[in-house]
C-alpha positions in Angstrom: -20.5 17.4 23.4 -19.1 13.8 24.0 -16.8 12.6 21.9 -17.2 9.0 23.0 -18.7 6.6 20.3 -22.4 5.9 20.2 -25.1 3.9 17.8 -27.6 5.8 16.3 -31.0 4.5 14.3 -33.7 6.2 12.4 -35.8 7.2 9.5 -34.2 9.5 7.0 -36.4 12.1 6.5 -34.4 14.1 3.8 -31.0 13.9 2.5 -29.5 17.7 2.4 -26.5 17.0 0.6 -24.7 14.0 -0.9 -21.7 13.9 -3.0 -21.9 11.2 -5.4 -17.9 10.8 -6.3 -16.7 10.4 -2.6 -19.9 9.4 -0.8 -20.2 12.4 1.9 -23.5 13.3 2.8 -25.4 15.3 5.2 -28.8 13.8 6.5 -32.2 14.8 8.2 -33.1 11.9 10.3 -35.7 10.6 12.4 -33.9 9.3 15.0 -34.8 6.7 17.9 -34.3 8.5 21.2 -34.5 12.7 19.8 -37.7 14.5 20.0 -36.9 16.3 16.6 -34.6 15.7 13.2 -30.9 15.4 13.6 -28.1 16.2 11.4 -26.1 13.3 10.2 -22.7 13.7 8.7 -21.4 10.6 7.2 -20.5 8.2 3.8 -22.6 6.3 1.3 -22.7 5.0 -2.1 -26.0 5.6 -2.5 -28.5 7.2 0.3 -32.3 8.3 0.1 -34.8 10.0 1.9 -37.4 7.0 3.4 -34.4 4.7 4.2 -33.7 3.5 7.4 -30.1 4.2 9.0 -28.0 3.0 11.0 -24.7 4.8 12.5 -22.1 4.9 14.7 -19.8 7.8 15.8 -20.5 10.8 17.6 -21.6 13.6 18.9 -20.0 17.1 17.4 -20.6 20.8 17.8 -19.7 22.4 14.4 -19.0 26.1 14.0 -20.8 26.8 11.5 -23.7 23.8 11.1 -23.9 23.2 15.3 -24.7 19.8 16.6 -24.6 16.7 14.6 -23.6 13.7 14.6 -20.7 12.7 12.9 -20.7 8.9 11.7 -17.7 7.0 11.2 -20.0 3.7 10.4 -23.2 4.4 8.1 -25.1 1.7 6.6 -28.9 2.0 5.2 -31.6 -0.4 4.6 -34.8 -0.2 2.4 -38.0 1.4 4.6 -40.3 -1.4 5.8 -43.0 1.3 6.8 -45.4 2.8 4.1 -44.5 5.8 5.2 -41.3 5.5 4.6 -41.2 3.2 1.3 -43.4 6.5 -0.6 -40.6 8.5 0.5 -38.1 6.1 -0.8 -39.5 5.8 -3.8 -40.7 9.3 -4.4 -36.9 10.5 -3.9 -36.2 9.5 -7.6 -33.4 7.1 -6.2 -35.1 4.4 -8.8 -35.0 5.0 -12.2 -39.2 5.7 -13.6 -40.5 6.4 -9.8 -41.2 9.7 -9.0 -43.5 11.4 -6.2 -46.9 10.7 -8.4 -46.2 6.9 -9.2 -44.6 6.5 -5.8 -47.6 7.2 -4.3 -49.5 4.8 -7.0 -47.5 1.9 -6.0 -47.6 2.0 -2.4 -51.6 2.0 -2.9 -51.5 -0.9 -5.2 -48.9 -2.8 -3.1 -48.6 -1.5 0.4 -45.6 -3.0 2.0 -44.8 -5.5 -0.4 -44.4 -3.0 -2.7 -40.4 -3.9 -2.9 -41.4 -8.0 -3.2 -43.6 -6.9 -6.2 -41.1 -5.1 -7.9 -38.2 -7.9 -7.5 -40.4 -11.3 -7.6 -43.3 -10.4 -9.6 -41.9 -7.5 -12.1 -44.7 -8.2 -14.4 -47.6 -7.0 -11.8 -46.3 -3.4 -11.9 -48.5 -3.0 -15.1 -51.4 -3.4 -12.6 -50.7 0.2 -11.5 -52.5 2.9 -14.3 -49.5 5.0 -16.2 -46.6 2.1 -16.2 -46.3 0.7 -19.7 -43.9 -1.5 -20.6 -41.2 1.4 -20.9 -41.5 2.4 -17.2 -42.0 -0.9 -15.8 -38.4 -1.9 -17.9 -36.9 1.0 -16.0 -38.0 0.8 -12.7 -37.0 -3.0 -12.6 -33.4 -1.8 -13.7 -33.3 0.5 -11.3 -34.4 -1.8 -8.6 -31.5 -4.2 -9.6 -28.8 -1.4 -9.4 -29.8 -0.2 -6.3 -29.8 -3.9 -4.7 -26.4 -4.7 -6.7 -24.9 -1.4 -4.7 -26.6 -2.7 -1.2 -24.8 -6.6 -1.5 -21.2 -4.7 -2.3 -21.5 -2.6 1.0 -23.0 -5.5 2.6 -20.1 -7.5 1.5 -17.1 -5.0 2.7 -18.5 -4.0 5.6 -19.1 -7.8 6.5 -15.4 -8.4 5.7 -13.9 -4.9 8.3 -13.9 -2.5 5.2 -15.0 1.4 6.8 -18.0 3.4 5.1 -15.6 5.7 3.7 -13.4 3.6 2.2 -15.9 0.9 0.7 -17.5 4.2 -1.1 -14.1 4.2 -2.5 -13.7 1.1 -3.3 -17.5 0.6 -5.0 -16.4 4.0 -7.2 -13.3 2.2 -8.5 -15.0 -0.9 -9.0 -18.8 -0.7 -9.5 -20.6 -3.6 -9.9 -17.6 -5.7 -10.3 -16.3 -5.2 -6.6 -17.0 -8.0 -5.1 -15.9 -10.6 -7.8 -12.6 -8.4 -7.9 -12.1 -8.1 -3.9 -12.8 -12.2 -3.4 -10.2 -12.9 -6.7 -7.5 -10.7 -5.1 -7.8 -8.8 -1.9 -4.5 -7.6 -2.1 -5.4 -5.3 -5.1 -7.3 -3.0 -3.0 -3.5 -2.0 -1.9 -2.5 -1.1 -5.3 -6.1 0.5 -6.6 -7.7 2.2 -3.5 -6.5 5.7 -2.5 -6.1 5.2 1.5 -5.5 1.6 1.6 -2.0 0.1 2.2 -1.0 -3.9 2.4 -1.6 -4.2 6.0 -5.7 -3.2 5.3 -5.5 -5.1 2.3 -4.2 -8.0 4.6 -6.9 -7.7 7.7 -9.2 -8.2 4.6 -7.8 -10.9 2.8 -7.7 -12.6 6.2 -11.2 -12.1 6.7 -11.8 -13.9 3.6 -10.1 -16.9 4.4 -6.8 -16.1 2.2 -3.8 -18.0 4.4 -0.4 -16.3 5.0 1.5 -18.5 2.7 -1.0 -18.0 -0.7 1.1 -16.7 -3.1 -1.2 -14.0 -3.6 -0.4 -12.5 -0.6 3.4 -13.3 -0.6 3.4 -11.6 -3.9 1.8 -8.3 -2.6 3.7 -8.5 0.4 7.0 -8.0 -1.9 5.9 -4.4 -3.1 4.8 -3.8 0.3 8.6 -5.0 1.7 9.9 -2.0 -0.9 7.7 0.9 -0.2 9.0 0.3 3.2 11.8 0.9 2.5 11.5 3.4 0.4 9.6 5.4 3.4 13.6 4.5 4.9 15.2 7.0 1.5 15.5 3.3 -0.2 14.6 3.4 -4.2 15.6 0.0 -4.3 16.8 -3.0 -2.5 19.1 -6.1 -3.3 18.1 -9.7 -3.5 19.7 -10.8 -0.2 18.3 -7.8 1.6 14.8 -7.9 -0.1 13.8 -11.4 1.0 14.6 -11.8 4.3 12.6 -8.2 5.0 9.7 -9.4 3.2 10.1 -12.9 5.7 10.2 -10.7 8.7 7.3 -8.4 7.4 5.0 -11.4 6.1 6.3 -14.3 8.4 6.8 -17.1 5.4 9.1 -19.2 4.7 12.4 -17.7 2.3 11.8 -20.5 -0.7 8.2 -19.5 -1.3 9.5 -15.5 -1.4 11.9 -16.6 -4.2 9.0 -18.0 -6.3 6.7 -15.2 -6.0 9.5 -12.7 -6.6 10.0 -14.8 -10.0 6.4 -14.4 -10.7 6.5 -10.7 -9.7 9.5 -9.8 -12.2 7.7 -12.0 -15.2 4.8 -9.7 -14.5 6.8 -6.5 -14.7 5.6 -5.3 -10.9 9.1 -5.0 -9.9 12.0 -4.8 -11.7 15.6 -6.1 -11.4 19.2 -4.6 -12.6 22.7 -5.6 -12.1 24.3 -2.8 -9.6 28.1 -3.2 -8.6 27.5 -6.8 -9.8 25.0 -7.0 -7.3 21.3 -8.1 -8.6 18.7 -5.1 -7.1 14.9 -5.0 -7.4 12.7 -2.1 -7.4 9.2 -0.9 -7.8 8.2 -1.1 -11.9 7.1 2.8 -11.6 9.5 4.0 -9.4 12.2 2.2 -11.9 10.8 4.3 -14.9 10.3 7.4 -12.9 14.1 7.7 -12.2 15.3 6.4 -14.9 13.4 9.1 -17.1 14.6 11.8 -14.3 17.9 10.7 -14.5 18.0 10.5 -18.8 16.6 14.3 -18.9 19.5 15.8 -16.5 21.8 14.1 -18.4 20.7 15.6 -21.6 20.3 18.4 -19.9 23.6 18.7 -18.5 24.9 17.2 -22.2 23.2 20.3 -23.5 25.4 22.7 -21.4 29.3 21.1 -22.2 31.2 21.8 -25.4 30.8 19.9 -28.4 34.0 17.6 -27.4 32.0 16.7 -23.5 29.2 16.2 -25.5 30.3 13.4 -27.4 32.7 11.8 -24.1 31.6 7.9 -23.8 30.9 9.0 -19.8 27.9 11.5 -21.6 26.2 8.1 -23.2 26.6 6.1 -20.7 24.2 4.6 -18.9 23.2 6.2 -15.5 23.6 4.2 -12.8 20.5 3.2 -10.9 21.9 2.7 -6.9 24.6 3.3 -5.2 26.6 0.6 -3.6 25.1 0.7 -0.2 23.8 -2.2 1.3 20.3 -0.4 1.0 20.3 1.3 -2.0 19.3 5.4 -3.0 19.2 6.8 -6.3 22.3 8.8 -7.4 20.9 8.4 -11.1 20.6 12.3 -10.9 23.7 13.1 -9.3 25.7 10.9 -11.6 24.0 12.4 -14.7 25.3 15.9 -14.1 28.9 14.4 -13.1 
């Protein structure tokens, strides 16, 4: 099959699998162009059977499943036919509709079955079997459902992948896009997948300028984990900065204030090394700290009683070396 990227639209006609914690789901779908029902492989928050999709990716031959198509871009819409509005709402995707009452709305209503439900709750009585009860639930339901649509609207509006805004509407919820507008650059720290750079392209979309102390900020824990990927636990002041200048492209003054805001905050944290001042990651800080406090004990445990009580066994371990770009030898030095 061709592995070139292509856009795909169509009914869903049933929804074989979906897995509500990371989105992945398998569809049956009527599709515009294909004489019968086509598998789609792909990532939503929420999917039904009735919907309407629309996809892009491409074509795949799987071992064991045979064609489908695999989508790297999913989004879904409410039905606009009958047909598939019954379906919709018979799939139990809204809370108090099932098969039977589907089937009674879309008699009462026809198309404007959705209009009825969000504009004029109070008609839904109209329809014989919802009391007040159901009619409470289905109109809760209704407002779920459209809260989910306007967050994948939102982040697939601003460049955010299928995939990933699942992700992202899991950690989140309804809260997303309040969270997302306040501060982009959380998604960096919160989202399993997404580094500073996404978290940036995002931010940009959203009109957040390369000098907002936001993104100066976040670009300061982004400077370290670089070099950390380098073997670097750590880094000192005159080192730190101008990185985090070349990475962001700011000015040096405005990295010294958001690096004061950063250490009041605790997101990174600063020690005196070799009388040199040093900042590193809060959690990476700890972490070796507490590796480097259990060898020692450890390594206490194994001397005589006289080692045990040497000033060099209480001392604190060191937390870099006196590289320019500094490594742990908290361990090392803990067993010396």
């Amino acid at each position: 099959m061709t592995s070139s990227t292509e856009v795909l639209a169509g009914l869903v006609d049933r929804v074989t699998f979906h897995n509500s914690d990371n989105g992945f789901c398998v569809l049956r779908v009527k599709a515009r162009g294909q004489r019968d029902l086509i598998t789609l492989v792909g990532h939503a928050a929420m999917i039904s059977a009735g919907e309407f999709v629309r996809a892009s990716g491409s074509w795949i031959n799987d071992r064991t499943h045979g064609v489908q198509f695999k989508a790297s871009f999913l989004k879904a819409a409410a039905p606009t036919t009958v047909e598939g509005i019954e379906k919709y709402l018979g799939s139990g995707m809204i809370r108090g509709i099932g098969p039977v009452y589907a089937k009674k709305l879309v008699r009462a209503f026809g198309e404007t079955v959705f209009d009825v439900i969000e504009q004029e709750p109070g008609r839904l009585r109209e329809v014989t079997g919802i009391g007040p009860k159901r009619a409470e639930r289905i109109i809760a339901g209704w407002a779920e459902q459209k809260v989910i649509r306007e967050i994948m609207l939102f982040l697939h509006s601003n460049g955010v992948g299928t995939s990933r805004a699942v992700r992202i509407y899991k950690t989140y919820g309804t809260d997303a896009i309040r969270l997302i507008s306040e501060n982009p650059y959380r998604l960096a720290r919160d989202i399993r997948g997404i580094g500073f750079r996404t978290a940036d392209q995002i931010a940009a979309k959203l009109g957040v300028e390369k000098t907002a102390l936001i993104r100066v900020r976040a670009g300061i824990s982004y400077a370290l984990a670089e070099a950390m990927d380098d073997g670097h636990c750590g880094l000192p002041t005159e080192e730190l900065v101008p990185l985090t200048q070349k990475l962001l492209e700011v000015p040096a003054d405005l990295i010294a204030t958001a690096l004061d805001l950063e250490l009041q905050d605790g997101t990174v944290i600063a020690d005196d090394l070799d009388g040199r001042r040093c900042v590193f990651l809060a959690g990476l800080y700890r972490a070796e700290r507490e590796i480097a406090e259990k060898l020692q004990a450890l390594a206490a445990g194994k001397r005589s009683g006289r080692a045990k009580s040497s000033p060099h066994a209480r001392a604190r371990p060191p937390l870099a070396s006196s590289q320019s770009a500094f490594t742990y030898p908290s361990q090392w030095q803990a067993l010396h």
